[in-house]
N, C-alpha and C positions, 0 to 999 in steps of 0.2 A: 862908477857904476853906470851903465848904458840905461837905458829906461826901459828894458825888457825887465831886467833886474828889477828895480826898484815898482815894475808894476805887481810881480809877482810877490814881492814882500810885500807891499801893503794888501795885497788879494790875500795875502796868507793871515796877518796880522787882522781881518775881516772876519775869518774862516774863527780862528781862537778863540777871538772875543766872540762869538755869537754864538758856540758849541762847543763847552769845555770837553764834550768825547770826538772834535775834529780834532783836537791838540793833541792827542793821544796818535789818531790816527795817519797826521802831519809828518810826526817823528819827526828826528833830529836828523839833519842831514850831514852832521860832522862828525864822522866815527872818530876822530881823536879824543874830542870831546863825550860820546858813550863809550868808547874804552876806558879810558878815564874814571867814569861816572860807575862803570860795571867792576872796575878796581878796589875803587871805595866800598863796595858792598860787598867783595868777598869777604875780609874777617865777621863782616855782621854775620853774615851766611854759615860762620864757620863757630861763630860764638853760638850760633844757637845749636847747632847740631852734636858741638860736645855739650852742652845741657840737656838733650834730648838724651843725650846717650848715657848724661850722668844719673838722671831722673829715671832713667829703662831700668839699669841697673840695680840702683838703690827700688825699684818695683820686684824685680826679680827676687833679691836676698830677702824681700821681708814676705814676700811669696812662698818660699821656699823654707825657711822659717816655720812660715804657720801651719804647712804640710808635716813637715819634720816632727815638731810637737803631736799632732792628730795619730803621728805611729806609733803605736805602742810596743816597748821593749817584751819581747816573750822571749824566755828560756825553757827549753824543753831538755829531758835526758829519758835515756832507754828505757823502759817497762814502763813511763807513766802513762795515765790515760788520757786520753784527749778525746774532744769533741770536735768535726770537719765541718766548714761551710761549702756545701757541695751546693754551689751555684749553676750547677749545669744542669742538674737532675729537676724535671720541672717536664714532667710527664701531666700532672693536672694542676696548672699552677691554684692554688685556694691560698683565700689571705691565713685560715688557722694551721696550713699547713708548715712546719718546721722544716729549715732551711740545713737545722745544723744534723749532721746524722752523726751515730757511732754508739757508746763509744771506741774506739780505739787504741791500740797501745803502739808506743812510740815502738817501734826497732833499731833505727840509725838517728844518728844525729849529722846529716853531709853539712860540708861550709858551705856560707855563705845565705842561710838561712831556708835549706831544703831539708826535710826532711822525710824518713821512713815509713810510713803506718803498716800495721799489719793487722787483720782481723782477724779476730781469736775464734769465731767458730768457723772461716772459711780458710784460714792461717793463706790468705792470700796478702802481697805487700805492691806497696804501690810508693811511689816519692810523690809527694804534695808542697807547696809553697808554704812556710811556717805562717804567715800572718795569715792563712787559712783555717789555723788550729785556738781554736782555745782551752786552757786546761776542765778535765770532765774534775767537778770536785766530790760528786759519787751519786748514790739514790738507783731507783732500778728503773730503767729505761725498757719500754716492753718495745720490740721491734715488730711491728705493726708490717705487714706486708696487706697492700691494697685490691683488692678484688671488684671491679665495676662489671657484671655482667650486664649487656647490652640487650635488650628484648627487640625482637622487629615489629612493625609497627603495623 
């Protein structure tokens, strides 16, 4: 080694020991040596990412799971009555105001969990999503239509 060499390693070996974040920013000057070095740490890199991915997983099914359970099985058939949660209708939203209207009588049963409604005094029918329905189990329901007349001021 010439002494240009040798002054520069010991300038270096100065620089390391005095501030372990110069060692960092020194770097290695022998890519064989970080090829190498960056070799070694692929499988580490790859052990953790199939864990990540094992752990995602097993997050999803037990996800999924506890959705699954929350759905409740309904079966409906033609002429029963039902009650609809008509979550659109919210003309004056009030907390005593009832969500579920009707009730209604089934007329179709479609696959796939859609069914018929038809209203008995307006014999209008409409297809609605089933987990929107629950069964009416009877009692008289007075159909309340709302009237807010507005006075000026």
């Amino acid at each position: 080694m010439d002494v240009i060499d040798e002054t520069f390693l010991s300038a270096r070996k100065q620089v390391t020991k005095a501030n372990p974040l110069k060692k960092a920013l020194v770097g290695v000057h022998d890519d064989e040596a970080a090829g190498e070095k960056r070799k070694l740490q692929l499988p580490k890199l790859e052990e953790r990412r199939l864990s990540v991915y094992k752990s995602f997983k097993l997050y999803k099914e037990k996800m999924k799971a506890y959705h699954d359970k929350k759905i409740l099985k309904r079966e409906f058939y033609p002429g029963q009555s039902v009650l609809w949660f008509n979550s659109r209708l919210r003309l004056f939203p009030r907390n005593l105001k009832s969500k579920w209207s009707g009730p209604f009588l089934v007329k179709d049963v479609k696959p796939y969990g859609a069914i018929e409604l038809e209203d008995p005094e307006s014999q209008r029918s409409w297809i609605v999503k089933g987990q929107r329905l629950k069964p009416y189990l009877g009692g008289e329901i007075d159909r309340l239509a709302t009237i807010i007349q507005l006075d000026e001021p």
